[in-house]
N, C-alpha and C positions, 0 to 999 in steps of 0.2 A: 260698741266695743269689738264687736266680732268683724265689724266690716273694717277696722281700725286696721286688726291683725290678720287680716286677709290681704290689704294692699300691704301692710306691712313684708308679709311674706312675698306676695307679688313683687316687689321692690328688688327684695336681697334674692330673688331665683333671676330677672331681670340685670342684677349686676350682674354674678355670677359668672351668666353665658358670659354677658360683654368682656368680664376679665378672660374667659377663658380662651375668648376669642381673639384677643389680642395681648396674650400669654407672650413670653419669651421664645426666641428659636428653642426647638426639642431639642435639637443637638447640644451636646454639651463638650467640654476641651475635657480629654481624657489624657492623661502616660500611663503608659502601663508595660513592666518588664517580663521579656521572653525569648521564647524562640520562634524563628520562622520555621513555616512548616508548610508542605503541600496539604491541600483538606483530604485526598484520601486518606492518605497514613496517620494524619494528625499527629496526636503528642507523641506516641511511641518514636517520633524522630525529634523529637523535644532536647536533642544532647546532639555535640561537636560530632561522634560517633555517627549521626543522622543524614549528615551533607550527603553522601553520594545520594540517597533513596530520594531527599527532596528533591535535589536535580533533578534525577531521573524522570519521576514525577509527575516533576512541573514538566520536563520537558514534553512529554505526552500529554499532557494537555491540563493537567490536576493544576487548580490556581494553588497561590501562595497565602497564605494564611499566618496569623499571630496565634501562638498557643501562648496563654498566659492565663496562668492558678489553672482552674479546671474548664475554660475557656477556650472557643477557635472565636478569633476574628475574622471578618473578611476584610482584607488592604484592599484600597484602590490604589498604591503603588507600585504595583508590579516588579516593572524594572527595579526601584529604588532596592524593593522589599530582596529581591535575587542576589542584590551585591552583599548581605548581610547572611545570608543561610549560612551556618554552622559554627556561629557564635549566639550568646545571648545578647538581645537588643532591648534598646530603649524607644517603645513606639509614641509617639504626638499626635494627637490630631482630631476631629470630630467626631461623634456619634454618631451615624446614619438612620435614619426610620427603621433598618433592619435589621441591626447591632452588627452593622461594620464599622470601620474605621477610615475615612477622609483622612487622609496620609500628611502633616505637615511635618513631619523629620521623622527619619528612622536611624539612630546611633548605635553603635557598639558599644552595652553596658561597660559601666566599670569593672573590673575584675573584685571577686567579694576577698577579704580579709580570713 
C-alpha cells in the first residue's frame, strides 16, 4: 500500500513540473485607464495640469510611464505614449516579466459623465 502511494505521489509531482513547464505565456492582455506620466514625477502629474513637467521630464531623459490606480507602468511605446500626455488614456497591451507594458494601443479615454 505504501509503495502504491508513493508512486502515486511520484506521478502527480511528475505531472505537475511537466504542466508547469509548458504553462501558457506569463504575459497576459491587460487595459487599463490613466495618465501618462514621467517615472520621476509620477502621479502627482497624474491631471491635464501635469503636461508641461512630463515634458520637461521626459525630455531630460525620465522615460514615460502609465500611472493608473496606485500603479506606475513601464511603456515600451515611447513615441506612441508622448502624443497622449495631458489627457487621460486608455492603455492595451501585454504584461512583461517586469510589470510593464508591451504597448498595442494607447487611446484617449472617453470623457466620464
Amino acid at each position: 500500500m505504501k509503495k502504491i502511494l508513493i508512486m502515486t505521489l511520484a506521478v502527480l509531482v511528475a505531472a505537475l513540473a511537466f504542466a508547469s513547464t509548458f504553462a501558457a505565456d506569463p504575459s497576459q492582455e491587460i487595459t487599463l485607464t490613466g495618465w501618462i506620466v514621467d517615472q520621476n514625477c509620477g502621479k502627482a502629474n497624474a491631471n491635464a495640469s501635469g503636461k508641461d513637467c512630463v515634458l520637461s521630464c521626459n525630455k531630460s531623459g525620465s522615460p514615460l510611464v502609465l500611472a493608473a490606480g496606485d500603479k506606475l507602468y513601464p511603456l515600451s511605446a515611447q513615441k506612441t505614449a508622448l502624443a497622449h500626455v495631458g489627457h487621460e488614456v486608455v492603455v492595451t497591451g501585454k504584461v512583461d516579466a517586469k510589470g510593464g507594458i508591451k504597448v498595442d494601443s494607447i487611446v484617449k479615454a472617453p470623457k466620464k459623465v
